[in-house]
C-alpha positions in Angstrom: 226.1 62.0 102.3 222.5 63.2 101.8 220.7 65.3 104.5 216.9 64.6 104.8 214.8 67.7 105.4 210.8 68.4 106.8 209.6 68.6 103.2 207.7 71.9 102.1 204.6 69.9 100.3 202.5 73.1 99.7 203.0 76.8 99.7 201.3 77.1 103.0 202.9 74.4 104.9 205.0 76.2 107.8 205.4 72.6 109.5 205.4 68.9 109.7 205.0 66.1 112.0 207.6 62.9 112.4 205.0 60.2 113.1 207.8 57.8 113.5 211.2 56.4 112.0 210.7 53.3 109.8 214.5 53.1 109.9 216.6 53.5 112.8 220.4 54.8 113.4 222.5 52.3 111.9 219.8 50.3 109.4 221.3 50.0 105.7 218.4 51.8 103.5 218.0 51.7 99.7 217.5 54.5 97.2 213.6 55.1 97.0 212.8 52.9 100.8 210.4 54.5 103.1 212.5 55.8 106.4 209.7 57.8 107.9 206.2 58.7 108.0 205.6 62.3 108.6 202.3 64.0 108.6 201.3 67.4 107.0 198.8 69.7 107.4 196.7 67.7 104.8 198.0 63.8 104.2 200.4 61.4 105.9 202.8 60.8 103.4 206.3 58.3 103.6 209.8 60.3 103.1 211.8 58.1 100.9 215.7 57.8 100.7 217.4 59.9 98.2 220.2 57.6 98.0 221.8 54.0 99.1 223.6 54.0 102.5 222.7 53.8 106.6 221.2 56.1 108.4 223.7 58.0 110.3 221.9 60.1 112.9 218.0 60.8 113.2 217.9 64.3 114.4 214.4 64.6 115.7 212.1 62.2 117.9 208.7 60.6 116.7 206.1 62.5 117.8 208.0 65.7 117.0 207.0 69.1 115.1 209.2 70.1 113.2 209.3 73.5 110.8 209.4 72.9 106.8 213.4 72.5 105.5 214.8 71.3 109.2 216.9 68.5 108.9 215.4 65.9 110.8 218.2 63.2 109.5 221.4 62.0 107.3 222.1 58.7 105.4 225.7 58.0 104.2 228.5 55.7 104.5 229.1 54.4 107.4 231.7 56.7 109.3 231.0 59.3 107.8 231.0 62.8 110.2 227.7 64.5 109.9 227.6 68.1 109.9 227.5 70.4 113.1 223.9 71.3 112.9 222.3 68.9 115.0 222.2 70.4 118.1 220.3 73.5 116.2 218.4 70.6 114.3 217.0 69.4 117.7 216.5 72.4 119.7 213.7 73.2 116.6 211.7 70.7 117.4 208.8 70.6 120.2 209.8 69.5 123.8 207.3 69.0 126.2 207.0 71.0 129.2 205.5 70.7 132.1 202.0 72.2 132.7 203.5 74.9 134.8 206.6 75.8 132.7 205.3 78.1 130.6 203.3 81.1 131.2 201.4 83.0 128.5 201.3 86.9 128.1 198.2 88.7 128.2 199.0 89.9 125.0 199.5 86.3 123.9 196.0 85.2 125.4 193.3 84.0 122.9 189.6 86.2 122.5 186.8 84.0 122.8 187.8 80.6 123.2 187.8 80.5 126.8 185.9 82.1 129.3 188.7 82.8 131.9 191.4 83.4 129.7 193.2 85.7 132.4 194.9 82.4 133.7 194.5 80.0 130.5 197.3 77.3 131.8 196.0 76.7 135.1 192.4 75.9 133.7 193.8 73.3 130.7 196.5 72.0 133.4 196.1 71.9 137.0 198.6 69.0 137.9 202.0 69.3 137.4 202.1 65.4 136.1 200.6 66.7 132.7 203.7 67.6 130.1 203.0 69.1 126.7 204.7 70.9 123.9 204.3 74.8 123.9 202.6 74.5 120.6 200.2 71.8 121.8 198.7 73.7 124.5 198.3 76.9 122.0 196.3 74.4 120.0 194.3 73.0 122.5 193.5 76.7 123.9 192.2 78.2 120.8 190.4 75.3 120.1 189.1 74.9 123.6 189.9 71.5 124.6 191.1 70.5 127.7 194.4 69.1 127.3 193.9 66.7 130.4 191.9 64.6 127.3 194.1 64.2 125.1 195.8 61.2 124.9 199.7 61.3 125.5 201.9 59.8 123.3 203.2 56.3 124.4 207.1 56.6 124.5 206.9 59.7 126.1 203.7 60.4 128.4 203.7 63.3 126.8 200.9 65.2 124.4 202.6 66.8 121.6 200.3 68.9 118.8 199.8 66.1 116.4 198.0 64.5 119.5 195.5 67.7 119.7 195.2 67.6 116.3 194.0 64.1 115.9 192.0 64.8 118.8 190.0 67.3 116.9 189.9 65.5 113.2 188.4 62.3 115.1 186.8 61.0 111.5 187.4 61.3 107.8 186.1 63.3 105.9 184.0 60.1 104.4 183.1 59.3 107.4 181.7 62.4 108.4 179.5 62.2 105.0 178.0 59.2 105.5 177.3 59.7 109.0 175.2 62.8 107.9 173.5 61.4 105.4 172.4 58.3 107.7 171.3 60.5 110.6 174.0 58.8 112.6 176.0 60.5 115.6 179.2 59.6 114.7 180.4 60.1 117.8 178.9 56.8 119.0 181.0 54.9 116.0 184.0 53.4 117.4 187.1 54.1 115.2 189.4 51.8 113.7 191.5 54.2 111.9 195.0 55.5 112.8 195.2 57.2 116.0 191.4 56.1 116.8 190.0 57.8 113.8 186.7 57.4 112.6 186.4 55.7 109.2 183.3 55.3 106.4 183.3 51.6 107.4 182.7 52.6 111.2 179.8 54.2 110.0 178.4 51.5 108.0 179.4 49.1 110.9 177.3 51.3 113.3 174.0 51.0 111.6 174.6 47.0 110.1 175.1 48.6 106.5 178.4 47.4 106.1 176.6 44.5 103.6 175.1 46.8 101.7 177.8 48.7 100.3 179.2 46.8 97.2 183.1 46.4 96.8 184.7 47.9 94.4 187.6 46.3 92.1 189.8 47.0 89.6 188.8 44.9 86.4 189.8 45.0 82.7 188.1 43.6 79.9 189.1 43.2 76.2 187.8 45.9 73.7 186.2 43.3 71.3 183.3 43.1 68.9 181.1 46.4 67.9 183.3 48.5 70.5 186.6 47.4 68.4 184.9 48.1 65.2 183.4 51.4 66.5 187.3 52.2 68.1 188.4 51.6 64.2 186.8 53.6 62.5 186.4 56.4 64.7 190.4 56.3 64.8 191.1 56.0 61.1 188.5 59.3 60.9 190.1 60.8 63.0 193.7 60.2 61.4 192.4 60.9 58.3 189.8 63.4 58.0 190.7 67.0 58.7 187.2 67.7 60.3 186.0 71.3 60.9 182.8 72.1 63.0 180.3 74.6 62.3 177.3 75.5 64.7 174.2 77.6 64.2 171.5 78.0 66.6 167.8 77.6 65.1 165.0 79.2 66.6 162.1 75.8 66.6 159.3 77.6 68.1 157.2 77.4 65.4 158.5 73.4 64.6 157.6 72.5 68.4 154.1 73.8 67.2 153.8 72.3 64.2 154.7 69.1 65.8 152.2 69.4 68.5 149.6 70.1 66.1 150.4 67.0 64.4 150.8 64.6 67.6 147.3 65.6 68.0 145.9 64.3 65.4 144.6 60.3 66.3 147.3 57.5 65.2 150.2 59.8 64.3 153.6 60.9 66.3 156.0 62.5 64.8 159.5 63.1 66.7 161.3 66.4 66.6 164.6 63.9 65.2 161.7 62.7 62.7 161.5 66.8 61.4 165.5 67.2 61.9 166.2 64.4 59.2 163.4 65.8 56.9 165.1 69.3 57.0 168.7 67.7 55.9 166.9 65.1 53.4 165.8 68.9 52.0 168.9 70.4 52.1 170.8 67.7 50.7 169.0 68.3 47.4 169.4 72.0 47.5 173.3 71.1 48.0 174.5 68.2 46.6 177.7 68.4 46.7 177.1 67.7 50.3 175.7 64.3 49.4 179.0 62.4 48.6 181.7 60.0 49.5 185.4 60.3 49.3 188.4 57.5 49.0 190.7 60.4 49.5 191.5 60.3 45.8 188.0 60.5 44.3 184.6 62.2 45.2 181.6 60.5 44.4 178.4 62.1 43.9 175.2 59.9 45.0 172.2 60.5 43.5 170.0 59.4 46.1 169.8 60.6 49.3 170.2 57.8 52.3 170.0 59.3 55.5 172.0 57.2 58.8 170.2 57.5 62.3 173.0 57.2 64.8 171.3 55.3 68.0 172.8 53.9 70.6 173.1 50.9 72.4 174.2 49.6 75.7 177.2 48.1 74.0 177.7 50.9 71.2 176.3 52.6 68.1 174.9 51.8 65.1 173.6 53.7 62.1 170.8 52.0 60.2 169.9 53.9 56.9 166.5 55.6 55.7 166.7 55.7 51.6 165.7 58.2 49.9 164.7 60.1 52.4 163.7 63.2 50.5 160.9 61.4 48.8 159.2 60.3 51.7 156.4 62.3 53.4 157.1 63.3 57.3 155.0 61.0 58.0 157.0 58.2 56.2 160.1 59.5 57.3 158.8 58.7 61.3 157.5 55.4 60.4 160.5 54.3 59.3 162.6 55.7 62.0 160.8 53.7 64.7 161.1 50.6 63.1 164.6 51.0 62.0 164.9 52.1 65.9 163.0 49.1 67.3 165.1 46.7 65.0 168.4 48.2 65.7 167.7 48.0 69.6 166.1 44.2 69.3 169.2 43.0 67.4 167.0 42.6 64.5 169.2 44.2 62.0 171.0 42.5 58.8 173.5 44.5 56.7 171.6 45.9 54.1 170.1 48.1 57.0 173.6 49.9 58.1 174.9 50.3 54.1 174.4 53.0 51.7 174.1 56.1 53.4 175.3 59.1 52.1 174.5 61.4 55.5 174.3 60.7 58.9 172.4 62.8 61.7 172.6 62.0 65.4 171.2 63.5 68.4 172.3 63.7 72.0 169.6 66.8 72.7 168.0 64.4 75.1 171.0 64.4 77.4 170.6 67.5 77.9 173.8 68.4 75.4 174.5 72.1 74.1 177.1 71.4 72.1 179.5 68.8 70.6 182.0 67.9 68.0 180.4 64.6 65.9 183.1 62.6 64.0 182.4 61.6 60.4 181.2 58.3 59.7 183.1 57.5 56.6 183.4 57.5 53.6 180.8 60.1 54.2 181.4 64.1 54.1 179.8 65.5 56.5 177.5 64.5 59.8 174.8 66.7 61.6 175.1 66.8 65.4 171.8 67.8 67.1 171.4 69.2 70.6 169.1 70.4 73.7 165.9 72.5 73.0 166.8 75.4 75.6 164.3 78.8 76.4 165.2 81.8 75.3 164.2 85.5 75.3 164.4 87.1 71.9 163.2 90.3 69.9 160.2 89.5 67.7 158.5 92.9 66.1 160.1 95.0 68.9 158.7 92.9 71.5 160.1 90.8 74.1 159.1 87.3 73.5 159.9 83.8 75.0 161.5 81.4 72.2 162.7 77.7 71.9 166.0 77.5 70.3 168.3 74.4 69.7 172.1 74.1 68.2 172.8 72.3 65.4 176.6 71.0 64.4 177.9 70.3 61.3 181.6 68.3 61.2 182.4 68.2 57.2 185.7 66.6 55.6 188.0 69.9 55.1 190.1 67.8 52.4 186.8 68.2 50.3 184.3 70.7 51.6 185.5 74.1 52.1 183.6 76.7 55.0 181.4 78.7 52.6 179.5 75.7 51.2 178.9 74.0 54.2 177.9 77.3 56.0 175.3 77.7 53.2 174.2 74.1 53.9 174.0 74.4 57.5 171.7 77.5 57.1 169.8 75.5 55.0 169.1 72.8 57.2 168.1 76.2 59.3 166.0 77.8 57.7 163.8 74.7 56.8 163.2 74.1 60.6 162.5 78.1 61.3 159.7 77.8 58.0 158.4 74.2 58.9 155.6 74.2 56.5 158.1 72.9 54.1 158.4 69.6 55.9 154.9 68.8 55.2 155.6 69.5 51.2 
C-alpha cells in the first residue's frame, strides 16, 4: 500500500492546494501516472503514483488546502484496509463556512488593510448565502478584497483560498512584462489561462501584435563542414595538449598614442591588433624556442616566423598566416592584415593562406572580453589571447594618473614549454607594447 502525501516542494512551503483528482476511488493507476494536480505556492505541478495499484480512498476534496506531509490519498490492492487516519486526514483540510460562522478576535484583526477593521466579517460578507474557508477570508482581508468577488468554486458554491489567490495573481508574470512595456492596461486583456488568468498572448492579442511575435521551435542541424573541422581539432587539443594559461596586464597608454599619431598621418591606419602581432613577431626572435611545432615526439624549431590572425566568421574561424612577420615594417604588417582580413571574410582564401604558421594571435578585446583561456592551434606551441582596453588609475612619479591598460593571455603546450620561459616571453611581448618605439624599428 503506498500513502500519498501534500508534498514539501520547498523549505518554505507550509501548504498546498488539490486542484483536482485525475484519478478517482476505484481507477487502476500505473507507477509514474498523473493522479492529481496540486498547486504550490510557486507552480502547479502533477503528483505521480509511486507504485501500480487502484486508488483506494482520496482523503481530501478538489479545491482543498491542505498542510505539507497530510495524506491526501492511498493506492493499493484492491481490498486492502487503509489506515485509521482519515478522519484526522480530512478534518486538516479547509471547510467552508458560512459568512457568519466565524468571528475574528481583535487581537486577530489585520492593521491597515481595512478601514473598519473593528467588524472585518460583516464588511467582506454581509449575506449569509456566501460560504468560505477560514483561511480564504484571512486572505481576502489582508489583501483587501471583497470576498463577495471572488468567484466560488463550481462543485461546491464555495470560495476556498486558492480562489483568492488566483483572484489576486490575475496574469503571468510574462504577461505582466509585456503589458508594461506596451503601455497596455492589462486589465482590459481578457484571459485565457487557467482559472481566467492573463497570459503574454492576451497581451499581444489586445493590441493586434500577436503576428508580430515569431514562433519559436525546436530544430537541430548537422555539425558539418568548417564547424566539424573546427570541433576536431579543438577536441584533439584539447585531449592532447596539457595547456597552461598565463596573463599579464600591459599598460598601452603610450601605444594608443603612438597609434593616433600615426592614423594621422594622410593614407595610413594602423590597428592596435596590427601593433599586437608586431610585438610577438619581436618577441618570437628574442625567444625562439617559442617559435616551434611539436608531433608529441619531436620539436621542431622554424626559422621563420609566420604569424596566424584568428578571425571570425559567421559560420566559424579561420587563421590565415602573415610570413615573416618580423621582417615587415608596421606598416606592412597592417597592409597585409586587411587583405588577408578582406579575403578571409569574402571566401577568397586558397590553402597556402591558412598553412605555415608557427604562432597564432587572436583578439576578442572588441567584445568587450577581460579575460579568456585561447586553445592552441596545433601543432603550434603556444597562442596569444588579446582582450579589452579598460581605464585605469595608476602611480606615475608619485602622481595619480589615468592609464589605458589591456590583458594579454598566453596558453603554451606544458608537454614542451615550461612556466619560466613562457613568463619571460609573455613579458616580452609586454614590454615591447609599454616601449612602442620599437615597433617602428
Amino acid at each position: 500500500m503506498f500513502e500519498i502525501v501534500m508534498p514539501k516542494a520547498g523549505m518554505a512551503m507550509e501548504e498546498g492546494t488539490l486542484i483536482r483528482w485525475l484519478k478517482k476511488e476505484g481507477d487502476s493507476v500505473k507507477k509514474g501516472e498523473a493522479i492529481a494536480e496540486i498547486e504550490t505556492d510557486k507552480v502547479i505541478i502533477e503528483e505521480e503514483a509511486p507504485g501500480d495499484g487502484v486508488m483506494l480512498k482520496t482523503l481530501v476534496e478538489e479545491g482543498a488546502v491542505v498542510p505539507v506531509v497530510t495524506p491526501i490519498a492511498y493506492i493499493g490492492q484492491p481490498g486492502e484496509q487503509i489506515p485509521e487516519v482519515s478522519a484526522q486526514a480530512e478534518a486538516k483540510q479547509e471547510q467552508p463556512v458560512k459568512a457568519d460562522d466565524v468571528q475574528i478576535a481583535p487581537a486577530q484583526q489585520p492593521e491597515g488593510i481595512i478601514a473598519q477593521a473593528q467588524q472585518p466579517e460583516r464588511i467582506i460578507a454581509q449575506t449569509d448565502e456566501v460560504r468560505a474557508t477560514p483561511l480564504a477570508r484571512r486572505i481576502a482581508r489582508e489583501a483587501g478584497v471583497d470576498i463577495l468577488s471572488v468567484p466560488k468554486d463550481t462543485d461546491t458554491n464555495a470560495v476556498y483560498a486558492a480562489q483568492v489567490k488566483r483572484g489576486q495573481n490575475s496574469a503571468t508574470p510574462l504577461a505582466k512584462r509585456a503589458a508594461q512595456s506596451m503601455g497596455v492596461d492589462i486589465g482590459s486583456a481578457k484571459g485565457s489561462g487557467y482559472f481566467g488568468k492573463v497570459t503574454q498572448t492576451d497581451v499581444l492579442a489586445l493590441v493586434g501584435a500577436a503576428k508580430q511575435v515569431p514562433e519559436r521551435k525546436d530544430r537541430t542541424e548537422k555539425v558539418s563542414g568548417m564547424r566539424k573541422v573546427i570541433s576536431q581539432r579543438m577536441s584533439k587539443a584539447n585531449l592532447e595538449v596539457p595547456p597552461v594559461t598565463l596573463t599579464a596586464e600591459a599598460d598601452v597608454t603610450g601605444l594608443l598614442a603612438l597609434r593616433k599619431s600615426i592614423n594621422d598621418i594622410e593614407g595610413i591606419k594602423v590597428s592596435v591588433n596590427d601593433m599586437i602581432i608586431k610585438a610577438a613577431a619581436l618577441a618570437l626572435v628574442k625567444y625562439p624556442e617559442i617559435n616551434a611545432h611539436t608531433d608529441g615526439d619531436n620539436i621542431h624549431y622554424k626559422k621563420d616566423i609566420n604569424i596566424g590572425m584568428a578571425v571570425g566568421m559567421d559560420n566559424g574561424l579561420i587563421v590565415p598566416v602573415l610570413r615573416s612577420a618580423d621582417e615587415m615594417h608596421l606598416f606592412e604588417v597592417s597592409q597585409e592584415t586587411k587583405a588577408l582580413s578582406e579575403n578571409a571574410r569574402s571566401g577568397n582564401v586558397d590553402l597556402d593562406m591558412l598553412q605555415g604558421g608557427t604562432f597564432t594571435v587572436t583578439n576578442i578585446g572588441m567584445y568587450h572580453i577581460k579575460n579568456f583561456t585561447p586553445i592552441i592551434n596545433q601543432p603550434e606551441l603556444a597562442i596569444l589571447g588579446v582582450c579589452t582596453i579598460e581605464d585605469k588609475i595608476g602611480i606615475l612619479d608619485g602622481s595619480v594618473v589615468a592609464r589605458k591598460t589591456m590583458n594579454l593571455c598566453l596558453t603554451y603546450d606544458h608537454r614542451i614549454l615550461d612556466g619560466v620561459i613562457s613568463a619571460k616571453f609573455l613579458n616580452a611581448i609586454k614590454e615591447v607594447l609599454e616601449s612602442p618605439a620599437q615597433l617602428m624599428l
